[in-house]
C-alpha positions as CSV (number, residue, x, y, z in Angstrom):
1,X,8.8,-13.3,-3.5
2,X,8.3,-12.1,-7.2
3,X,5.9,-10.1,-8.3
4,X,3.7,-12.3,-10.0
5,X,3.4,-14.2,-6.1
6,X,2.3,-11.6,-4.4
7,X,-0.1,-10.4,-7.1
8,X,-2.0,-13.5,-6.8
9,X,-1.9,-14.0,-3.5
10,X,-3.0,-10.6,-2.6
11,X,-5.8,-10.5,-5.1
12,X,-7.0,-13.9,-3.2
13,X,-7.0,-12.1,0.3
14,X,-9.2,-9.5,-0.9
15,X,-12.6,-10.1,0.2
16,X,-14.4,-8.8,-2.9
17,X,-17.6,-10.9,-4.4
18,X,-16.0,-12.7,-7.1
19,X,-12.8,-12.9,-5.2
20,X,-14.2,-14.4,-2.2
21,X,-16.3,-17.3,-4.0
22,X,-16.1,-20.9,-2.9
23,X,-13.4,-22.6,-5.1
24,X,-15.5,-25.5,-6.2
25,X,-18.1,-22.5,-7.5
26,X,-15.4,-21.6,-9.9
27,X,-14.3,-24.6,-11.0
28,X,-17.9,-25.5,-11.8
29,X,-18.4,-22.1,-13.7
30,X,-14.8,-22.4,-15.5
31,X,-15.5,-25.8,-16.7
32,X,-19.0,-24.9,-18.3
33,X,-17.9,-22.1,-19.8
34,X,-15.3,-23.8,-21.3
35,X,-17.2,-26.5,-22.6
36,X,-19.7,-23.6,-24.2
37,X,-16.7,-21.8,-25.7
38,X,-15.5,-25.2,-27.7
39,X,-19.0,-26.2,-28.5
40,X,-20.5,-22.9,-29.8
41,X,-20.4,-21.8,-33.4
42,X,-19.5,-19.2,-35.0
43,X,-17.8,-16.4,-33.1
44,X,-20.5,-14.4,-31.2
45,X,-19.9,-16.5,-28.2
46,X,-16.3,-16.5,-28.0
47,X,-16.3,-12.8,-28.0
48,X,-19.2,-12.2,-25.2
49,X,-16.8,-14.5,-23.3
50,X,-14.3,-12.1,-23.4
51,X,-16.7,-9.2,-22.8
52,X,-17.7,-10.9,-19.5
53,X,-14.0,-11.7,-18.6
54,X,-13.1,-8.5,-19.2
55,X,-16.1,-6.7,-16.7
56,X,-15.3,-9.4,-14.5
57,X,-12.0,-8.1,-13.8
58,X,-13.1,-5.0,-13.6
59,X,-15.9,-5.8,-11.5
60,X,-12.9,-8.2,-8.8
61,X,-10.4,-5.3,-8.7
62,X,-8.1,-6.2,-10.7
63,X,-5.8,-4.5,-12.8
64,X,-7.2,-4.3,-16.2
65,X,-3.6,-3.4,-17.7
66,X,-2.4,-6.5,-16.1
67,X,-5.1,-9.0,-17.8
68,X,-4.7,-7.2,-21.3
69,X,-0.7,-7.8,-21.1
70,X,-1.4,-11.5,-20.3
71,X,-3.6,-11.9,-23.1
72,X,-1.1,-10.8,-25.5
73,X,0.3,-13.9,-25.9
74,X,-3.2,-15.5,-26.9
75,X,-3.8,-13.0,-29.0
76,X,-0.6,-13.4,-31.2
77,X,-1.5,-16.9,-31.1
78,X,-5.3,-16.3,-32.4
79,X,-4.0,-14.3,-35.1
80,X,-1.5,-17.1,-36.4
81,X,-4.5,-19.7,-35.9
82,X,-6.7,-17.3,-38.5
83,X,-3.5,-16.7,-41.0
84,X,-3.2,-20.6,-41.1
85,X,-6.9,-21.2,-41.8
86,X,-6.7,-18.0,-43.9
87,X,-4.0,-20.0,-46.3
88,X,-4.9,-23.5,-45.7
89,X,-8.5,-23.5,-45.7
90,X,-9.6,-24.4,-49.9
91,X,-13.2,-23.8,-49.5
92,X,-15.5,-21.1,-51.8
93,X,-14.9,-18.5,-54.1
94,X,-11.2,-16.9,-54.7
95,X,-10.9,-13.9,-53.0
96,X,-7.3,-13.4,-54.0
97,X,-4.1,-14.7,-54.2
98,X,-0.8,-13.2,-52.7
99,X,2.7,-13.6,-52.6
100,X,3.9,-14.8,-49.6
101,X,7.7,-15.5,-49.3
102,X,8.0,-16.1,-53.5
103,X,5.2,-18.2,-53.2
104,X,1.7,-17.6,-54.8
105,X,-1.1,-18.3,-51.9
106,X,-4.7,-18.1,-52.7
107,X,-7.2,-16.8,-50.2
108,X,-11.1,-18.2,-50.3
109,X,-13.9,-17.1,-48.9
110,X,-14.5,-20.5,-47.2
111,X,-11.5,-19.6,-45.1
112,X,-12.4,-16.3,-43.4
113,X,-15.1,-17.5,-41.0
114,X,-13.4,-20.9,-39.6
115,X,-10.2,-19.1,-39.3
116,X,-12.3,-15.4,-37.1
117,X,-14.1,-18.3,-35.4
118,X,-10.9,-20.4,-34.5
119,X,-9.1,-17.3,-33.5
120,X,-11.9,-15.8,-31.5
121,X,-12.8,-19.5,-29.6
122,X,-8.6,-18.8,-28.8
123,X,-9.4,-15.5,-27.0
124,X,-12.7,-16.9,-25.5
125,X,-11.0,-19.5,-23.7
126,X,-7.8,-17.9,-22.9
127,X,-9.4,-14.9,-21.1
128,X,-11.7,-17.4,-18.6
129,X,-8.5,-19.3,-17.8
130,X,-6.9,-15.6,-16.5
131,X,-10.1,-14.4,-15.1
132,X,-9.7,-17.8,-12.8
133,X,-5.7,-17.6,-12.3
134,X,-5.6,-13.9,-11.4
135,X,-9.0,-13.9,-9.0
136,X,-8.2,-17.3,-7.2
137,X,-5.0,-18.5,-5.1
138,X,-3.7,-22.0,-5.9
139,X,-4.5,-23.6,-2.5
140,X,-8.3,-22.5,-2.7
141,X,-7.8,-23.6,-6.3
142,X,-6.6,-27.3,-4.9
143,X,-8.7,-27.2,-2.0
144,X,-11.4,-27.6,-4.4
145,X,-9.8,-30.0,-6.8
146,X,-9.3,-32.2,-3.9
147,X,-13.1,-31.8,-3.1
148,X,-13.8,-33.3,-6.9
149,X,-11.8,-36.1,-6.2
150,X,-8.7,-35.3,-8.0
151,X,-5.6,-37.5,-7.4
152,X,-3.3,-36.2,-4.2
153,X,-0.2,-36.7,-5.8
154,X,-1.2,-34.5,-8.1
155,X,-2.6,-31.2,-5.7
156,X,0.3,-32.1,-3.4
157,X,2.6,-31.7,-6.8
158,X,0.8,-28.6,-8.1
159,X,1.0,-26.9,-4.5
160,X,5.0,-27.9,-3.9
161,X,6.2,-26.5,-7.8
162,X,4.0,-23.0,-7.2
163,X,5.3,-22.3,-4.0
164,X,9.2,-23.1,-5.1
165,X,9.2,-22.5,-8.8
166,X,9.4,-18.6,-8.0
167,X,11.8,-19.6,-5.4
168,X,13.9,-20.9,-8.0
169,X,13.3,-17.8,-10.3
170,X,14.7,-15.5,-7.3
171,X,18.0,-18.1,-7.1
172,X,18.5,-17.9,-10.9
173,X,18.2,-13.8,-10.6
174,X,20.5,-14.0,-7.7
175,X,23.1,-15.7,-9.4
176,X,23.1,-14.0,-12.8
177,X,23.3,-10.9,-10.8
178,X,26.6,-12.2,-8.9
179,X,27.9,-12.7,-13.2
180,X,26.9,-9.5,-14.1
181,X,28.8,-7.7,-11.4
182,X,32.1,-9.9,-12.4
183,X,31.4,-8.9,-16.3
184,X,30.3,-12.9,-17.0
185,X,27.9,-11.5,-20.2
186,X,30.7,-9.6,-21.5
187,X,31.2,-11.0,-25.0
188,X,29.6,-14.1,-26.3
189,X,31.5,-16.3,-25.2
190,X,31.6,-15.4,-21.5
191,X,28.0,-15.0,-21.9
192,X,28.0,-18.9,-23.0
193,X,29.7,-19.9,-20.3
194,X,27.9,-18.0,-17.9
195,X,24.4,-19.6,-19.0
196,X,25.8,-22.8,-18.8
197,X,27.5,-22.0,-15.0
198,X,23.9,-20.7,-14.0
199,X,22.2,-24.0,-15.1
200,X,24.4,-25.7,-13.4
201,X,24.8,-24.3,-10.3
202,X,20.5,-24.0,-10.4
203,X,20.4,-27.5,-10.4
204,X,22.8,-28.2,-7.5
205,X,21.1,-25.2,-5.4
206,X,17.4,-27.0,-6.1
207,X,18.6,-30.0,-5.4
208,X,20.1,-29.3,-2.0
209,X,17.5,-27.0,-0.7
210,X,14.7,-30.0,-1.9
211,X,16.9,-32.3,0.4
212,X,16.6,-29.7,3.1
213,X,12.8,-28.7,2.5
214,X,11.9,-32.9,2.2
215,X,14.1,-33.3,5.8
216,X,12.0,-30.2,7.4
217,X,8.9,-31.3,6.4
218,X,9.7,-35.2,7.9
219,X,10.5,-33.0,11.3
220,X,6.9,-31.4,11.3
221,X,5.1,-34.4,10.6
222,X,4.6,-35.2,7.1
223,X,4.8,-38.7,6.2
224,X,3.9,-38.5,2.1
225,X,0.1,-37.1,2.4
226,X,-0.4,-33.6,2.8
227,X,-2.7,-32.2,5.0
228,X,-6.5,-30.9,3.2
229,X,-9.0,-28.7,4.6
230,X,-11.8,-29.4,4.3
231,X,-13.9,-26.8,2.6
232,X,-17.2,-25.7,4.1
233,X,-20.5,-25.6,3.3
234,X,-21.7,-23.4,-0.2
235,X,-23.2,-20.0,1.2
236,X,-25.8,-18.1,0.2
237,X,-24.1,-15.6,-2.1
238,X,-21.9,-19.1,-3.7
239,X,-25.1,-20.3,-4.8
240,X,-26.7,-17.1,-6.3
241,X,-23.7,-17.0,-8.5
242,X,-23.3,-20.3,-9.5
243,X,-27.5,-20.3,-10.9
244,X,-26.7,-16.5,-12.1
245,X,-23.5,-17.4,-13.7
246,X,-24.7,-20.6,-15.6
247,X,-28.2,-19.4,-16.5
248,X,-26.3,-16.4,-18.1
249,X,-23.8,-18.6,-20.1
250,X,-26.3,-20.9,-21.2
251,X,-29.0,-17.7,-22.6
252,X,-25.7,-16.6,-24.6
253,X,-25.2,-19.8,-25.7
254,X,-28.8,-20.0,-27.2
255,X,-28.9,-16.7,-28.3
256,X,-25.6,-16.7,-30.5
């Protein structure tokens, strides 16, 4: 398996506090805080989101360096949200204007705060979704999804691409590996045709070991419904969380 497999499934085995939670507790908790982060003003919120994601981590073993290299991504994405409002946003005084690419673009002082609070409601969200995804493993995840009712077809889909999307990541690797040893990205246009090869062949190898997976689950019983635990009962420690967690988020709420 790749890295990023074992890393979350290893995390999830770990019988730490916010590791070993009910999955349904989660849910609940990622849901609300969601739903805070989008209808909070302003940007205090946001940020004590990520505060609390952030010690979270900490606080669930995980690796702090890992989190921060996954929210990279959000945060190039919350600084091109602010640049947009930055330029786009015609409210207030004139701060400035600048030359961007031969063109003259004015600033206002209208723009600053919608653009620090849509770039900061970015990182809010974005580190509760990775606090989630790096402290829970997909079938505890679906477990409780099935509990809330969500369709089957759509936890059976979720469980079948996470356990053989990395599958296909390792084939792909494979192969590309076989090119590079026979000099296929040597040049451009070997390295064309090689990509192309790849592709292909990916799609012939999924296919075939879908066909053999389908025909191996048919021999052990499935006929088009997976099977679902049920999950127990809430415990004492789910509970205390779940009141802690929401009475928190809803005094930082008021207080922002």
């Amino acid at each position: 398996m790749t890295g990023v497999h074992q890393f979350t499934d290893v995390q999830g085995e770990r019988r730490r506090l916010l590791i070993a939670l009910d999955g349904r507790v989660k849910l609940l908790i990622m849901f609300l805080a969601l739903g805070l982060n989008l209808t909070a003003g302003g940007y205090r919120f946001p940020l004590m989101l990520v505060a609390l994601s952030v010690f979270a981590i900490i606080a669930a073993g995980v690796s702090s360096r890992s989190f921060l290299r996954r929210m990279l991504v959000p945060g190039i994405l919350s600084v091109i949200a602010f640049l947009t409002q930055l330029f786009w946003y015609p409210e207030g005084e004139l701060i400035r204007t600048v030359s961007l690419f031969g063109y003259e673009t004015a600033i206002f002082q209208g723009a600053l705060l919608p653009g620090i609070e849509l770039g900061c409601r970015i990182l809010g969200g974005m580190s509760v979704l990775l606090f989630f995804s790096l402290t829970t493993p997909l079938p505890e995840l679906m477990r409780a999804a099935h509990f809330f009712r969500c369709p089957s077809v759509l936890v059976e889909l979720a469980l079948i691409m996470y356990r053989y999307i990395f599958l296909m990541f390792e084939e792909a690797t494979r192969i590309r590996s076989a090119q590079k040893s026979r000099l296929g990205y040597a040049g451009f246009g070997n390295t064309l045709r090689s990509v192309s090869t790849l592709g292909g062949m990916l799609i012939l190898r999924s296919y075939d070991r879908a066909e053999r997976n389908f025909a191996a689950m048919r021999c052990r019983g499935y006929r088009g419904v997976l099977t679902a635990v049920v999950p127990s009962q809430l415990k004492g420690h789910d509970w205390g969380v779940l009141l802690g967690t929401v009475s928190l988020l809803v005094v930082l709420w008021l207080v922002r």
